[in-house]
MARGUFI-74577 format. One line per 4 residues: number of its first residue (from 1); their letters; for each residue x, y, z of C-alpha. Coordinates in pm, 1 decimal. Layout:
! residues N
NUM) a) X:Y:Z  ...;
***
This chain:
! residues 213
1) xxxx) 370.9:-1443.0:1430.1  403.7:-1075.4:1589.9  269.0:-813.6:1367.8  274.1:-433.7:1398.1;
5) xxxx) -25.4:-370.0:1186.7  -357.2:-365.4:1296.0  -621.5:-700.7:1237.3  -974.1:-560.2:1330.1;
9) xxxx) -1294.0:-761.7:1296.0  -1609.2:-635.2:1196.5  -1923.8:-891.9:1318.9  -2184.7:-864.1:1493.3;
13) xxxx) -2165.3:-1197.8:1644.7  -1995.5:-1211.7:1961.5  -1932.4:-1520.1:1978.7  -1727.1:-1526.5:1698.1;
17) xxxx) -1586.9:-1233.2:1731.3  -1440.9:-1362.6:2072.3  -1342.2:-1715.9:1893.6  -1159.8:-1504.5:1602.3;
21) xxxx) -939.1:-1283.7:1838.1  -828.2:-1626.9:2044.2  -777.0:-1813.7:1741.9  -555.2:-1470.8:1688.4;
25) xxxx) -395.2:-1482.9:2006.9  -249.4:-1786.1:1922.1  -36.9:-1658.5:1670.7  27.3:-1360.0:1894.9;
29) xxxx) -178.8:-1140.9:1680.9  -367.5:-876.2:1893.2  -686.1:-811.7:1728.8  -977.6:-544.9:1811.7;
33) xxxx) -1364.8:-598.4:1724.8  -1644.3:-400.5:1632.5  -2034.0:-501.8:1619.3  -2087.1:-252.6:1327.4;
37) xxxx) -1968.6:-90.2:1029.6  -2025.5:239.2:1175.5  -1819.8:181.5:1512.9  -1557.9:48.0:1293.2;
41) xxxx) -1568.8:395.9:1091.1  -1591.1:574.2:1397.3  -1300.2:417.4:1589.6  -1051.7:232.4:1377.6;
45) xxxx) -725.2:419.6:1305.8  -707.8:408.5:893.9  -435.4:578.5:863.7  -243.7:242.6:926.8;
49) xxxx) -222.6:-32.8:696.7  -460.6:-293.4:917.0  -585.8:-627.7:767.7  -1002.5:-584.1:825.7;
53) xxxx) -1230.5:-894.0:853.6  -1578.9:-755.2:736.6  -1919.3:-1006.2:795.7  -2122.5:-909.3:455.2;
57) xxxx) -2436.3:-880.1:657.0  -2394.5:-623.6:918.1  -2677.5:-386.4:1133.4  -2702.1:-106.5:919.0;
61) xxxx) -2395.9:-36.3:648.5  -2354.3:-352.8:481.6  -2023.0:-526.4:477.7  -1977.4:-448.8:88.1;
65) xxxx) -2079.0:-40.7:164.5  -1835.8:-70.7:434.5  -1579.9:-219.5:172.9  -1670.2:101.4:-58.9;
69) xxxx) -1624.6:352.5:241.5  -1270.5:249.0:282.2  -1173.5:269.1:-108.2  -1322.6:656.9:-85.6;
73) xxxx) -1132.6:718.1:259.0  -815.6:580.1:58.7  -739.6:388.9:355.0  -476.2:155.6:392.6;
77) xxxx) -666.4:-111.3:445.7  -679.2:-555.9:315.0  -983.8:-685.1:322.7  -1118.3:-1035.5:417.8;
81) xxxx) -1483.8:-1042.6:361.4  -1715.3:-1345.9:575.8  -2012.2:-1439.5:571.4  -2256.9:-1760.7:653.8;
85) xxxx) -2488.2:-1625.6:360.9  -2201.3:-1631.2:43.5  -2337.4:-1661.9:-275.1  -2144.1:-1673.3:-637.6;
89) xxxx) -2302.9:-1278.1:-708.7  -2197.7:-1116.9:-357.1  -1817.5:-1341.3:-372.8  -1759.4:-1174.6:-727.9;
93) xxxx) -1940.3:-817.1:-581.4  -1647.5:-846.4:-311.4  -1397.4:-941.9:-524.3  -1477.3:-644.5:-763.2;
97) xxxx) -1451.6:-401.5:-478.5  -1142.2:-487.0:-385.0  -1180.9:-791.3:-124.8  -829.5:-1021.9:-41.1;
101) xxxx) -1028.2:-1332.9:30.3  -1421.6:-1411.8:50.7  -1461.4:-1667.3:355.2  -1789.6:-1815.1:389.8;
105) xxxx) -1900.8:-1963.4:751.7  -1830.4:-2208.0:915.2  -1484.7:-2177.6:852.8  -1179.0:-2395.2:949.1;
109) xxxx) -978.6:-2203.1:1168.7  -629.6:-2297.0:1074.6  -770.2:-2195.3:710.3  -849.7:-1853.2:817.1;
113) xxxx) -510.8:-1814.3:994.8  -346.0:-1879.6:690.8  -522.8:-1597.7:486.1  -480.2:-1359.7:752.6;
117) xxxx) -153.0:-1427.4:780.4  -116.6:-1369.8:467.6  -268.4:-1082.2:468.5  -23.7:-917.5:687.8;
121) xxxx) 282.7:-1066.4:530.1  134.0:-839.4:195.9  78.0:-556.7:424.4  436.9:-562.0:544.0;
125) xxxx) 565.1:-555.8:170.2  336.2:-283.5:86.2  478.3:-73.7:378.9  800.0:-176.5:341.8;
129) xxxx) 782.5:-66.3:-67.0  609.7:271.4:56.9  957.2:344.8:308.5  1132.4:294.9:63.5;
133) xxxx) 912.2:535.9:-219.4  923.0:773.8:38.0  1348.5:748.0:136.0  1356.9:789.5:-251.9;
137) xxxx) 1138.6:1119.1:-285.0  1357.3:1257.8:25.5  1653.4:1172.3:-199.9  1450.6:1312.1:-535.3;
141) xxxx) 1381.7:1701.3:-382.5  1779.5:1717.7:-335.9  1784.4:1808.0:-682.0  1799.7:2105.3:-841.1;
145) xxxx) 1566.2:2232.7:-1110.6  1847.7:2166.7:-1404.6  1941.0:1816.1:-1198.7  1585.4:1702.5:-1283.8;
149) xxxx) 1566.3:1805.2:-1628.2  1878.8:1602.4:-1686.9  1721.6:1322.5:-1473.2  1386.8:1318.4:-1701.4;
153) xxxx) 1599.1:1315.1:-2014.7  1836.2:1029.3:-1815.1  1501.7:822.7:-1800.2  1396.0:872.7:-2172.3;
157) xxxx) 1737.4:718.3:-2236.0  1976.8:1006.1:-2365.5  2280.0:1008.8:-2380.3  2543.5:1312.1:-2239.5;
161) xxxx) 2565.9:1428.1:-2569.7  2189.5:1407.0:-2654.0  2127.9:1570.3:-2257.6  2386.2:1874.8:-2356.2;
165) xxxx) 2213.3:1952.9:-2655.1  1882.0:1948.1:-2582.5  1935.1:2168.2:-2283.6  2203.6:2374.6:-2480.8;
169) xxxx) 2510.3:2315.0:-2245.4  2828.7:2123.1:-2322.4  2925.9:1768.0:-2246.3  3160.8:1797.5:-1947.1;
173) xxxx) 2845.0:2026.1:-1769.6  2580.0:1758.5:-1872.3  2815.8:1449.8:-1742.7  2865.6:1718.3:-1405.4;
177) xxxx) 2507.3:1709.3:-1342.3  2491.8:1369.3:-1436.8  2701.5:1201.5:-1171.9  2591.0:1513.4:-973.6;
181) xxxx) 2236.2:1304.4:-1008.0  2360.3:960.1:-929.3  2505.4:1063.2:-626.2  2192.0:1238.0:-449.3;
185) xxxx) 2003.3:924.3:-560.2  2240.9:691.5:-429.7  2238.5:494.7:-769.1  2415.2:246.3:-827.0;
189) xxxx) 2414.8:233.0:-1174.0  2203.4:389.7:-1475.2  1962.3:79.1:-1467.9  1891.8:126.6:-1096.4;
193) xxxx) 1825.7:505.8:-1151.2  1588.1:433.8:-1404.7  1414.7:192.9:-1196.9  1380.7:379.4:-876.3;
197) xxxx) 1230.5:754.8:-1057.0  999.4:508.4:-1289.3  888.9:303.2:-918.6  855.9:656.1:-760.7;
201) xxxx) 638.9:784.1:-1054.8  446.4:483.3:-995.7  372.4:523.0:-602.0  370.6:885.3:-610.0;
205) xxxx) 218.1:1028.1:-920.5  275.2:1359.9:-796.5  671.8:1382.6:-746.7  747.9:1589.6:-462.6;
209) xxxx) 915.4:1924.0:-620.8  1297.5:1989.9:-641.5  1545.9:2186.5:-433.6  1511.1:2399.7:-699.5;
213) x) 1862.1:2552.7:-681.4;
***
């Protein structure tokens, strides 16, 4: 399985940190380690989505601080948490903060691959949702300042008629700026305008601004 994103392993035991990146190998996934949480904060590139497998115990920052660092850095980041000390309170500690999977040690290898694997494939969707919020924001500031007033009255569900009198113009201008609106969207239909402004509300809270023309 080639991936693009970035697997890095947080442990400080070599040994299987070095049996982790050839058990990654195999699936010809290039992975890079780090002995401690602050290395990993120091070096990583989190400005990628990267799968991260985090030991709980670590020399200094603790796996679950380190799991609390990356929510405040807002980085892009799925986390598998390890550890050969996992108890019920620290699993559901993880699993509050955020953690994919909780892994305790030993582990069987082909069970790991899986999750990581995994991992990525959710990675790749995430990515591949966050083109596509970001082709339709390119799209969304093509419109002009009336344009998105009859787009927000599009998504409430009004009608030309409705649109034209609410913004006091007449019917043939409202249905002008209406397909004037599907067109810079590239919608297909009503429904799939709808859809895409309500998605791109939801991944980018703050809509990017209009032409304003």
């Amino acid at each position: 399985m080639a991936t693009s994103s970035p697997v890095y392993v947080v442990d400080d035991d070599p040994g299987l940190c070095e049996s982790l990146a050839a058990l990654l190998a195999t699936a010809s996934i290039a992975s890079t380690t780090f002995p401690n949480a602050e290395d990993f904060l120091r070096s990583a590139d989190h400005d990628r989505p990267a799968c991260v497998l985090i030991d709980v115990r670590l020399p200094g920052m603790s796996g679950i601080e380190l799991m609390e660092q990356l929510k405040e850095r807002r980085a892009a980041s799925i986390v598998i948490m390890i550890t050969g000390h996992g108890d019920v309170p620290m699993a559901v500690s993880a699993m509050r903060a955020g953690v994919f999977h909780f892994v305790e040690k030993p582990f069987d290898p082909e069970t790991m691959l899986s999750i990581i694997e995994e991992a990525l494939q959710r990675i790749g969707r995430i990515a591949g949702e966050q083109a596509q919020a970001q082709d339709v924001a390119t799209r969304y500031r093509l419109l002009t300042a009336r344009e998105l007033q009859v787009l927000d009255l599009l998504v409430d569900g009004r009608p030309s008629k409705l649109i034209a009198y609410e913004l006091g113009i007449s019917t043939r201008t409202a249905e002008h700026h209406r397909s004037a609106v599907m067109k810079k969207m590239a919608a297909r239909s009503l429904s799939h305008l709808v859809r895409m402004t309500l998605d791109l509300q939801r991944t980018l809270p703050v809509l990017p601004a209009g032409s304003g023309r």
